[in-house]
LOTIPA-943688 format. One record per residue (C-alpha): x, y, z; chain. Coordinates in nm, 3 decimals. Layout:
BEGIN
+---------+---------+---------+--------+
|       x |       y |       z | cadena |
+---------+---------+---------+--------+
|       X |       Y |       Z |      A |
...
+---------+---------+---------+--------+
END
This chain:
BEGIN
+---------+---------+---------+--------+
|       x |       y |       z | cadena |
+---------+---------+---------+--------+
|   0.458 |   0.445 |   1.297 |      A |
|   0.233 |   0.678 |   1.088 |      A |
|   0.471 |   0.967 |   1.028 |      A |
|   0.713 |   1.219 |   1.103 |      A |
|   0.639 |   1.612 |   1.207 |      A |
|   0.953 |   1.827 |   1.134 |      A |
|   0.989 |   2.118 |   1.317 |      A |
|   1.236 |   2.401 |   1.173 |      A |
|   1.371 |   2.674 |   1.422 |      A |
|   1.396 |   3.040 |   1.240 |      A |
|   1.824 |   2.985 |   1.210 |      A |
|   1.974 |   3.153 |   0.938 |      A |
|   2.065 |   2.923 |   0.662 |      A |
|   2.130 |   2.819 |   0.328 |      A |
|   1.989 |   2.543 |   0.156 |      A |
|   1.866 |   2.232 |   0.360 |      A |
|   1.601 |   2.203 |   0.165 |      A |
|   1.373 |   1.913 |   0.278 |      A |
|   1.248 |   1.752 |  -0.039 |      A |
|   0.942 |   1.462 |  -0.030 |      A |
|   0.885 |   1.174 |  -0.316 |      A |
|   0.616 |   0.992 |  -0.316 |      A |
|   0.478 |   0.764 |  -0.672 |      A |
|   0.701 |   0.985 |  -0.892 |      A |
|   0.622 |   1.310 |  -0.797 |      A |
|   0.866 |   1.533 |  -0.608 |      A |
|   0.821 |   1.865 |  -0.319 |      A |
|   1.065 |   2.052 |  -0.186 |      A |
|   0.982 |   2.246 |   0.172 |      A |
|   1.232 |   2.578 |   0.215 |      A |
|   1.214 |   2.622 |   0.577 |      A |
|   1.403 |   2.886 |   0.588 |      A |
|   1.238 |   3.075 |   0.261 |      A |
|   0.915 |   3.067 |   0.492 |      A |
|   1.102 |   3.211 |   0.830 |      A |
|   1.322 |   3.452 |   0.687 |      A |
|   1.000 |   3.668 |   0.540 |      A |
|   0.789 |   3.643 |   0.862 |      A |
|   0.764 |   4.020 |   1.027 |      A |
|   0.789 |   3.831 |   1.352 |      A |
|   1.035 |   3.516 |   1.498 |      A |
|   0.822 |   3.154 |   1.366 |      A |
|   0.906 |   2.772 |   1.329 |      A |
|   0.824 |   2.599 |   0.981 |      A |
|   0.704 |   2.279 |   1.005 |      A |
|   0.575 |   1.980 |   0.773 |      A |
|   0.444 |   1.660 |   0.849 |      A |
|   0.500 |   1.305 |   0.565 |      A |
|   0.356 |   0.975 |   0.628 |      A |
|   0.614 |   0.669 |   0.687 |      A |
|   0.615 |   0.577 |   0.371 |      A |
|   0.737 |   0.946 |   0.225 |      A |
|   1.117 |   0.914 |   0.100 |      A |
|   1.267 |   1.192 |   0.227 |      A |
|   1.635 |   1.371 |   0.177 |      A |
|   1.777 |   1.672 |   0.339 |      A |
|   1.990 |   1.880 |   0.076 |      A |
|   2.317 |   2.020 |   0.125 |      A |
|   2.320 |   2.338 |   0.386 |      A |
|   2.534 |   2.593 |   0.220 |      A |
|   2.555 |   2.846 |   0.538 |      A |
|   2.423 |   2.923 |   0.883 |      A |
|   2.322 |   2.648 |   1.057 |      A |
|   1.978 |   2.425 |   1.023 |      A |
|   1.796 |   2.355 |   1.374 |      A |
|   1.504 |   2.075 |   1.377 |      A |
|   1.335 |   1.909 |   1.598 |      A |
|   1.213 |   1.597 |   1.463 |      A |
|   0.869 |   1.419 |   1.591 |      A |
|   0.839 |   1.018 |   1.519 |      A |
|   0.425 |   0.986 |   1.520 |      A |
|   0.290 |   0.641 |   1.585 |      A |
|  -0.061 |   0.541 |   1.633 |      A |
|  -0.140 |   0.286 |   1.929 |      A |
|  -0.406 |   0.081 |   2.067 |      A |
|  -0.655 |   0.227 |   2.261 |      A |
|  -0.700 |   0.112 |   2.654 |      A |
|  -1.040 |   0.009 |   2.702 |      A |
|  -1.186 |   0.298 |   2.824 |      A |
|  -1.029 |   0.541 |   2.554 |      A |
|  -1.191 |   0.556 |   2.183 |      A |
|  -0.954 |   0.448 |   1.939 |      A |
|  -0.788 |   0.726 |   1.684 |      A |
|  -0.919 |   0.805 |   1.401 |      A |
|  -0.867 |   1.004 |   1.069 |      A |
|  -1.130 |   1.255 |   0.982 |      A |
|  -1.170 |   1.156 |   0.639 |      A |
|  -1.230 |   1.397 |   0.330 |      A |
|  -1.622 |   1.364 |   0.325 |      A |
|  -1.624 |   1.545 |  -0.080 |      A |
|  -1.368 |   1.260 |  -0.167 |      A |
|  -1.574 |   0.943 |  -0.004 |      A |
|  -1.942 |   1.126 |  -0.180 |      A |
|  -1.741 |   1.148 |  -0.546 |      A |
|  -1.636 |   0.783 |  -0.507 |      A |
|  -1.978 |   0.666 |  -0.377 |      A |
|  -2.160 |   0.786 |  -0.647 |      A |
|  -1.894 |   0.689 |  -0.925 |      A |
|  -1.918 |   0.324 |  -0.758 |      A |
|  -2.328 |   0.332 |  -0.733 |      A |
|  -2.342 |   0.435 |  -1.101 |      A |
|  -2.139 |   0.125 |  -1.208 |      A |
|  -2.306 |  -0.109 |  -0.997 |      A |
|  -2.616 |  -0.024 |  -1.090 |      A |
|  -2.505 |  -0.091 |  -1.471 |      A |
|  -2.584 |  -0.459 |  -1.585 |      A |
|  -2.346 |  -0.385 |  -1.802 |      A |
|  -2.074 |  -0.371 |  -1.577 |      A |
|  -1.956 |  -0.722 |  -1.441 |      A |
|  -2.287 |  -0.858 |  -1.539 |      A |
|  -2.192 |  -1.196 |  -1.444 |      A |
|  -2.022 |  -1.056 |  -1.105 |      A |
|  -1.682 |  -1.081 |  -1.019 |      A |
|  -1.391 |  -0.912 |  -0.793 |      A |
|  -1.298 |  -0.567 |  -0.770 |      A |
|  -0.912 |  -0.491 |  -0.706 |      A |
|  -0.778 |  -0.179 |  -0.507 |      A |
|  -0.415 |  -0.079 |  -0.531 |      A |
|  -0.365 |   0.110 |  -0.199 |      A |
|  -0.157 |   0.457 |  -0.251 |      A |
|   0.100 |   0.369 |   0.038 |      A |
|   0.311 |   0.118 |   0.183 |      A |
|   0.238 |   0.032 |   0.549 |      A |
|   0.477 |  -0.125 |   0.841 |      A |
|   0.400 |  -0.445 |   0.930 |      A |
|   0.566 |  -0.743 |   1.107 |      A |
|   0.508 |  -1.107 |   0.991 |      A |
|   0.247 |  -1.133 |   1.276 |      A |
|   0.052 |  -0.869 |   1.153 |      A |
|  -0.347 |  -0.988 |   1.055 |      A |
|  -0.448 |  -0.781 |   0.783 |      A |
|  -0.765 |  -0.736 |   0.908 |      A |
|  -0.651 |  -0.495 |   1.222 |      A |
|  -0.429 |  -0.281 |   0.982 |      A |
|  -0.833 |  -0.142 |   0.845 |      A |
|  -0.779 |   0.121 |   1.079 |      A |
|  -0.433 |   0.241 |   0.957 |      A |
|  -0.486 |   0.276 |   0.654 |      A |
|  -0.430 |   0.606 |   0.525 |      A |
|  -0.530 |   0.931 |   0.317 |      A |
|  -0.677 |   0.811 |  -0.032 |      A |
|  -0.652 |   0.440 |   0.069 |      A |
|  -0.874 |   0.560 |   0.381 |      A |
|  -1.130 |   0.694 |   0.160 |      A |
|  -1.197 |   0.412 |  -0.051 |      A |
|  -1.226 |   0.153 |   0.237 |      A |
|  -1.508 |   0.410 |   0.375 |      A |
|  -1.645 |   0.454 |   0.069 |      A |
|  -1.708 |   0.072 |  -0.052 |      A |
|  -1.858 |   0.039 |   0.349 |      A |
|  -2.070 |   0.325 |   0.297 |      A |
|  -2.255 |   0.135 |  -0.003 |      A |
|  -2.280 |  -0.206 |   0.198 |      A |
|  -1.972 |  -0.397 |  -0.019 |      A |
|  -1.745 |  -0.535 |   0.188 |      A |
|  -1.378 |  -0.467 |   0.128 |      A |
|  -1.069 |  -0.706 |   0.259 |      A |
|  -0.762 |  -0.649 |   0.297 |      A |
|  -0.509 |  -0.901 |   0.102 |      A |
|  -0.133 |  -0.965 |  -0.004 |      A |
|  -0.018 |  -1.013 |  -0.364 |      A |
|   0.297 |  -1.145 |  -0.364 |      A |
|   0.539 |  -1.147 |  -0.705 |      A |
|   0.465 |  -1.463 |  -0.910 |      A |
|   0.842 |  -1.426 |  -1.078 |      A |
|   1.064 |  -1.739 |  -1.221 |      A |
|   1.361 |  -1.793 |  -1.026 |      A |
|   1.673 |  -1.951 |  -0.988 |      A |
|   1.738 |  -2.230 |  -0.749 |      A |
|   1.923 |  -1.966 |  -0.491 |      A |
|   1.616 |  -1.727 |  -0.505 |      A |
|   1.703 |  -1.462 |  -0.759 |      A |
|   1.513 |  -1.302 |  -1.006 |      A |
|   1.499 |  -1.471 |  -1.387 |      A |
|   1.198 |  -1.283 |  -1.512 |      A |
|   0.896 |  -1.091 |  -1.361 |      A |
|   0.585 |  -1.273 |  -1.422 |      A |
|   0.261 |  -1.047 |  -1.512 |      A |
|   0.004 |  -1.280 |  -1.255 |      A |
|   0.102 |  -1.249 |  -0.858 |      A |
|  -0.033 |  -1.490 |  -0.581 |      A |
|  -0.270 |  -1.373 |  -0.369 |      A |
|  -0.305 |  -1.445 |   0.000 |      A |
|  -0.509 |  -1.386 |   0.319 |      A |
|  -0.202 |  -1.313 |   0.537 |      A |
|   0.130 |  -1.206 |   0.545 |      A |
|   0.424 |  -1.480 |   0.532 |      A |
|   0.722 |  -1.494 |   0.598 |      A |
|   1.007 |  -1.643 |   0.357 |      A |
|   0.894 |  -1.990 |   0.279 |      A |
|   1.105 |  -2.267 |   0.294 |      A |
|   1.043 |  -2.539 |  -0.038 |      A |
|   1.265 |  -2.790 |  -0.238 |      A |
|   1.219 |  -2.602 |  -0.559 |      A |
|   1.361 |  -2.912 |  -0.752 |      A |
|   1.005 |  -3.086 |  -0.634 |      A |
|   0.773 |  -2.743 |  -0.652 |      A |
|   0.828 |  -2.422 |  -0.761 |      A |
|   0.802 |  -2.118 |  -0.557 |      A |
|   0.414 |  -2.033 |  -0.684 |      A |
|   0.269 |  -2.395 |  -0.584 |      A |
|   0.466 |  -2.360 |  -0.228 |      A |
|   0.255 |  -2.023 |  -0.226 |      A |
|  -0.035 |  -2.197 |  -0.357 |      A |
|  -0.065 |  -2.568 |  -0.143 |      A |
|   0.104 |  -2.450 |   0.158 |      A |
|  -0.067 |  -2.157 |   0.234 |      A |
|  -0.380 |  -2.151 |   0.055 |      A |
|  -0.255 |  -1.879 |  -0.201 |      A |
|  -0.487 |  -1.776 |  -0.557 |      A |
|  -0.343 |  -1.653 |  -0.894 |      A |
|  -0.471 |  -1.340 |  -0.980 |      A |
|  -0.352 |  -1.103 |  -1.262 |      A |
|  -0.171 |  -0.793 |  -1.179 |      A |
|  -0.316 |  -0.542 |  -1.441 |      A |
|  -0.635 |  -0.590 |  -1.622 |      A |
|  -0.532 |  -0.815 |  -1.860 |      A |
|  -0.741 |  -1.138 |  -1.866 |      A |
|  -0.580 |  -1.486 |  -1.755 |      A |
|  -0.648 |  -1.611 |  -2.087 |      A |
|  -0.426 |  -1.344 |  -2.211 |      A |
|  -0.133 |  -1.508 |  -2.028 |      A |
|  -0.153 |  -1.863 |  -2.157 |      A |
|   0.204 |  -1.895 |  -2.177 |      A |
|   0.183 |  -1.881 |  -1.766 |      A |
|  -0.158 |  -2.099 |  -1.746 |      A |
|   0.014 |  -2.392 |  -1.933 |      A |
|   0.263 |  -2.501 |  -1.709 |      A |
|  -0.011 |  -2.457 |  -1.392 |      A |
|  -0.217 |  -2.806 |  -1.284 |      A |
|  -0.429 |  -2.541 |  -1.026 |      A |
|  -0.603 |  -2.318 |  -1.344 |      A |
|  -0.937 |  -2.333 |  -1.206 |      A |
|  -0.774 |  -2.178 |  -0.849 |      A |
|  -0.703 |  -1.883 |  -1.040 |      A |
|  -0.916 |  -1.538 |  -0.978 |      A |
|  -1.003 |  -1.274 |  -1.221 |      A |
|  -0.908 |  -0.916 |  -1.054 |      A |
|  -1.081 |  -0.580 |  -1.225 |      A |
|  -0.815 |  -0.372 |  -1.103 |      A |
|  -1.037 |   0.031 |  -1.021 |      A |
|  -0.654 |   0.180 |  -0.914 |      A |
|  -0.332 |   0.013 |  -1.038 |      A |
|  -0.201 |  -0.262 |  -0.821 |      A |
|   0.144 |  -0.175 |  -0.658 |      A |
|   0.405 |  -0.472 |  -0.742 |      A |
|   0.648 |  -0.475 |  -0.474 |      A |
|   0.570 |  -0.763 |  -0.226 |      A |
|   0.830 |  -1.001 |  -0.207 |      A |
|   0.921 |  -1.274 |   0.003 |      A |
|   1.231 |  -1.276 |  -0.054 |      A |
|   1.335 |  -0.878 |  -0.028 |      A |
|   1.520 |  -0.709 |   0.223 |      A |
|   1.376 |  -0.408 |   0.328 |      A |
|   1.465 |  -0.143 |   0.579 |      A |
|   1.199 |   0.111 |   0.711 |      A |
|   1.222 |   0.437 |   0.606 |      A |
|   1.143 |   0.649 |   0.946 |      A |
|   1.427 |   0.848 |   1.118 |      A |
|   1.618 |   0.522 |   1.197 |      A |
|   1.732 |   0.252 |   1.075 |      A |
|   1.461 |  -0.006 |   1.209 |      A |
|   1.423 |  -0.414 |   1.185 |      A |
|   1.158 |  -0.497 |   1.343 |      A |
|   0.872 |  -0.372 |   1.053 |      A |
|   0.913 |  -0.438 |   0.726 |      A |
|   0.699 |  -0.183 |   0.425 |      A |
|   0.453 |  -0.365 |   0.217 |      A |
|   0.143 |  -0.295 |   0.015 |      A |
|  -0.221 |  -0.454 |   0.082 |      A |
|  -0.437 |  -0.405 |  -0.166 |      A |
|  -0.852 |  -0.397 |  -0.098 |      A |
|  -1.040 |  -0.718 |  -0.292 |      A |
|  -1.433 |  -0.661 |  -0.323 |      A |
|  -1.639 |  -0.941 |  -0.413 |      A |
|  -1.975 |  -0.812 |  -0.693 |      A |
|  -2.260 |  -1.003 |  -0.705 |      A |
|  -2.422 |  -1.058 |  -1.053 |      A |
|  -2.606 |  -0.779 |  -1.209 |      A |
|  -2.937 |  -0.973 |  -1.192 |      A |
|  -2.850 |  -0.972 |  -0.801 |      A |
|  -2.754 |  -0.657 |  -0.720 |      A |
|  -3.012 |  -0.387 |  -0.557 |      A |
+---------+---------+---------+--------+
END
């Protein structure tokens, strides 16, 4: 599901408001505000992506008519071009060139290393999802920068950082840990005996999972975390370019936010890793 297109009919009303949230910042669409001052009869509409929380406010009078749209994206049949986004071509040249300018600085990674991209949304996904066919989902912002790092011949992947937290023998939360694991695909809850592993090295020898830090703090920073670890040489250096979003979690519960309840997609958020080659290597 990619979004939702609400359509308001020209009813008179009061309130029903439609406000939008989305990383703490808030709209508010006044359907009727809009139809009332029209000279002639018109519909209001406004279209969110999936992962917009959305509420409804009070309706004081009248009566609020909407037709509402679910919009999903599907596979194309063989003969059909699959969708695309037309993506903001001003947005993708300003990143390019910001990117090419700090590539082209030995002063930047000199020794190489791995770029980190916090994507800007959450996306459905079920536990048989490969993260390499969501590419083509991926949307607004998050969209540009995948085109963008293409565009200049660096190769982008999608991955999953999952929550590196301490927890109790029944699975909930002591503390938040700063580092997260990271991982190639998405998995489901894992089963361990934590009184032989804890839940990181499950992550970490069962399915191949990498330390990484979370913000741009350096592992040596966290040495409190690196002491108690037998696999510090697994462990990967992230230069975050846009903030990582925590939120992936094995062990959460989460209910998609569409029009309906729905269980068969869960929300979570990939973020883009990008290998750099030394400065002395790069063209």
């Amino acid at each position: 599901m990619l979004g939702s297109l609400v359509i308001v009919y020209p009813t008179p009303h009061q309130g029903g408001e439609l406000v939008l949230r989305h990383k703490d910042r808030e709209w508010s669409f006044d359907a009727n505000s809009l139809t009332s001052s029209q000279p002639f009869p018109s519909v209001a509409y406004v279209a969110f992506y999936s992962d917009i929380e959305h509420e409804v406010l009070k309706v004081s009078s009248g009566c609020r008519v909407t037709l509402t749209y679910n919009l999903y994206l599907v596979d194309p049949t063989p003969n059909e071009q699959p969708p695309s986004v037309v993506p903001n071509l001003r947005d993708i040249s300003n990143l390019q060139s910001t990117l090419r300018d700090l590539l082209k600085s030995p002063e930047f990674l000199p020794d190489g290393g791995t770029l980190g991209f916090g994507l800007a949304h959450l996306y459905p996904v079920t536990f048989k999802t490969e993260l390499k066919s969501m590419v083509k989902y991926l949307k607004g912002e998050d969209a540009h920068i995948y085109q963008a790092c293409r565009e200049l011949q660096i190769h982008p992947s999608l991955r999953m950082v999952y929550d590196d937290d301490e927890l109790n023998w029944d699975g909930t939360r002591i503390a938040a840990r700063p580092l997260g694991i990271m991982l190639e695909r998405i998995v489901e809850q894992p089963n361990y005996n934590y009184e032989d592993e804890s839940y990181r090295e499950h992550l970490i020898t069962k399915f191949g999972g990498i330390p990484i830090n979370k913000d741009n703090k350096t592992l040596a920073e966290d040495s409190e975390w690196l002491e108690d670890r037998e696999v510090t040489e697994e462990s990967m250096q992230i230069t975050w370019v846009t903030p990582f979003k925590e939120g992936n979690n094995l062990r959460d519960v989460v209910t998609a936010y569409g029009n309906q309840v729905a269980v068969d997609y869960i929300y979570c958020s990939p973020c883009l890793i990008i290998p750099i080659d030394p400065a002395s290597e790069r063209a």
